[in-house]
N, C-alpha and C positions, 0 to 999 in steps of 0.2 A: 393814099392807101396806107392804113396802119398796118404797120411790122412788128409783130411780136418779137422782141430781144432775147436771145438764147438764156437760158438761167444759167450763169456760172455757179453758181452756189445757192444752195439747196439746203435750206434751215431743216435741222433736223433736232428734232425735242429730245432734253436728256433723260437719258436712263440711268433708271440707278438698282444696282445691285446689291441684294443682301448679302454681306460678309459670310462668307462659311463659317458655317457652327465647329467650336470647337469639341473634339472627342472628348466625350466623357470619362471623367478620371473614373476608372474600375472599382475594385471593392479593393482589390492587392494585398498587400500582404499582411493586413489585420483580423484575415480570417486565421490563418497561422497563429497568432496572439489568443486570438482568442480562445483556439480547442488546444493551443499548448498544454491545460492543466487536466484536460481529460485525459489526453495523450500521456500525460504522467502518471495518472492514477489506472490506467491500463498498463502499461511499464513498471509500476513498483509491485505488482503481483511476481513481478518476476525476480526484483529485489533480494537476494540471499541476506540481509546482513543489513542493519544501519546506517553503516558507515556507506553501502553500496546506493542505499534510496536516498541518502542527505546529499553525495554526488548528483542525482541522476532528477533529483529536486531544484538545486543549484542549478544545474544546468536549463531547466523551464523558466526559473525566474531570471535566467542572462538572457535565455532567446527571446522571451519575450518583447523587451524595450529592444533588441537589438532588431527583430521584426517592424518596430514600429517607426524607429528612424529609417530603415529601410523602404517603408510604406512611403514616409515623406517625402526620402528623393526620389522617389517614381512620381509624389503627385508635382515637384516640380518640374519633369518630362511633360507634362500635361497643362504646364504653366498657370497652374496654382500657387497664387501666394499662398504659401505657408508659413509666413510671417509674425502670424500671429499663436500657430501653434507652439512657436519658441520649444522649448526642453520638454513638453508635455509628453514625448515620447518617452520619459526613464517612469511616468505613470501610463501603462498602456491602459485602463478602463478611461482616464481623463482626457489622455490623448485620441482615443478611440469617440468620445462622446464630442468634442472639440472639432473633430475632424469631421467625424459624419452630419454633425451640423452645419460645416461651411459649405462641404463641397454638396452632398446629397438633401439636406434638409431635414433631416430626421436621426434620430437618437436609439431608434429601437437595437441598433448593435453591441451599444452600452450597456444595455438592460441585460441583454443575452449574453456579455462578456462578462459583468459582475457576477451574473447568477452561476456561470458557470466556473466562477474563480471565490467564491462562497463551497460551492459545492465540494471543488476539491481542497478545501481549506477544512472542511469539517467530516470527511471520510476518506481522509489517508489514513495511511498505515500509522504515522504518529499518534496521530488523535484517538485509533482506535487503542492504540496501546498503552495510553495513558488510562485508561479504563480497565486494564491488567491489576490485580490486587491479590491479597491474601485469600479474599472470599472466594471472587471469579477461581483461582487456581485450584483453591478447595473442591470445590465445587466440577470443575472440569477435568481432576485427576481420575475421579471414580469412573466418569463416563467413558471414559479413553480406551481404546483396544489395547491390552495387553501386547499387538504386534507392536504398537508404536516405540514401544521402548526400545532406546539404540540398541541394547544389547540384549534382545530376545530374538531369535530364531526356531522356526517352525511356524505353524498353522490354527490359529485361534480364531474364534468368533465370541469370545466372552471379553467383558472389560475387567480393568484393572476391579474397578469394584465389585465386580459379583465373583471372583475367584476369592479377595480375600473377605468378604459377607458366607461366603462358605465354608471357608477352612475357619472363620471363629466362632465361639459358640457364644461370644457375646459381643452385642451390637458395639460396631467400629466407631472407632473417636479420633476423628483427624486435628492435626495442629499442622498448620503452616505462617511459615517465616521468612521473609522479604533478606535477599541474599546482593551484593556486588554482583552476580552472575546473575541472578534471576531468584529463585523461590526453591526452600526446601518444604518437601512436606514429609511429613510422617503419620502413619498411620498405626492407630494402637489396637489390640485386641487378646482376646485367650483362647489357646487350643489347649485340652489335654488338663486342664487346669493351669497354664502355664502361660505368664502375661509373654505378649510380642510386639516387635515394633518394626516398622518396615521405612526406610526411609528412599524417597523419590527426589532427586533434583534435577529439575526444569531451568535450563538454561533461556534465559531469553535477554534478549539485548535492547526493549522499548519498542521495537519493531517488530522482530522475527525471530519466534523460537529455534530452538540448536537441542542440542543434545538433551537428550531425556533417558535419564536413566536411575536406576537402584542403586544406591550406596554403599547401603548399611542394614545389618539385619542382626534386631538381638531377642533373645529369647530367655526372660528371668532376667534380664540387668545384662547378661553377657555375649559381647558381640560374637556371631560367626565368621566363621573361617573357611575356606578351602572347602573340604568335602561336607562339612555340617551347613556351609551356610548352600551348597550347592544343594543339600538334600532337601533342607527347608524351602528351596524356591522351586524342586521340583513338586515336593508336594503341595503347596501352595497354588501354582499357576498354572500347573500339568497335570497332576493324579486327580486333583480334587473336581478339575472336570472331567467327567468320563466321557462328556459326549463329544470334547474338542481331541484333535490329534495332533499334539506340539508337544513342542521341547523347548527348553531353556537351555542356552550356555553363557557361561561365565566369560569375561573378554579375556581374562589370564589363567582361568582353570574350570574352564567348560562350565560351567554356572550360570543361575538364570540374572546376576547382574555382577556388575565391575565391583572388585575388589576394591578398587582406586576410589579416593574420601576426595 
């Protein structure tokens, strides 16, 4: 009679397991790089000064590459060669294009990093101030509210130009001239039969304007003073509108501008 012999061992077919996927390196910190220049051109609205946005400028073009070597050591967490990105990170649009081709496939990050570092390359505060000139000043003195000037006080709704197109009885002739500080202008005209000249200096620094104020005021060749140049800018800026309710004063003798050249 046959006996079946116990199975000691029991063939069992191999298995094979797929390797776990590894985590996909994230986006990390080349979105930082890339909205750093918007981020700047919303922060230099707040910019007092040149000197303040040239800082505050500097400081977007250090974070940036420093953002982007910082991206790299997290993708070798993720154990990405990044071998071949080498120094690409001190160019972040190149390292940004370099990168999102290895690890994700696609370049569209690049496109949208460039356009958005064009963008703030060509309307910042600089570029727009390099379009600052003789004419633009001309031109933007007359329009300007009489309150703007540092040292006028009280309540107007007229501009610098339509107070003095009123008090002269013949059409105004502006001259302006490109200063170390910024721009003087001068405005010519006649009351009374008698030539005047008013003169405006706009401080500006390439960036951001500063003090704006009245100089100088002559009447016939000869400058005013004290109570005569006071009287001239109240009649000028104050009487000559009836519908406005201001006042001028002087910064050293109540007048409607600084004595100080």
């Amino acid at each position: 009679m046959y006996e079946q012999q116990p199975i000691t061992e029991q063939y069992m077919p191999p298995q094979y397991y797929a390797p776990a996927a590894k985590p996909k390196a994230p986006i990390g910190y080349i979105l930082y790089a890339m909205f750093l220049p918007v981020i700047g051109l919303f922060l230099e609205r707040y910019a007092v000064s040149a000197i303040v946005a040239i800082i505050m400028w500097a400081l977007v073009l250090i974070l940036m590459p420093i953002t982007c070597a910082l991206d790299k050591k997290m993708l070798v967490k993720y154990d990405v060669n990044t071998e071949s990105l080498g120094k690409t990170f001190l160019c972040p649009p190149l390292y940004i294009y370099k990168r999102q081709a290895m690890v994700r496939g696609e370049k569209m990050l690049c496109v949208a990093c460039v356009t958005l570092l064009i963008g703030a390359i060509f309307t910042n505060g600089f570029i727009k101030g390099m379009r600052i000139n003789e004419e633009t000043v001309e031109a933007m003195i007359p329009n300007t509210a009489v309150t703007q000037l540092s040292n006028f006080s009280g309540k107007s709704q007229s501009t610098i130009g339509e107070c003095l197109k009123a008090y002269s009885t013949k059409d105004l002739k502006w001259s302006t001239t490109k200063q170390s500080y910024g721009f003087d202008s001068v405005a010519s005209g006649v009351h009374d039969g008698k030539d005047f000249k008013v003169t405006f200096k706009l401080e500006f620094d390439g960036f951001a304007y500063h003090d704006f104020i009245i100089t100088a005021v002559e009447v016939d060749g000869k400058a005013l003073e004290k109570d005569d140049r006071k009287d001239f800018l109240q009649a000028c800026f104050v009487d000559y509108k009836k519908s406005d309710s201001s006042s001028a004063t002087d910064s050293s003798s109540n007048a409607g501008a600084s004595s100080s050249q």
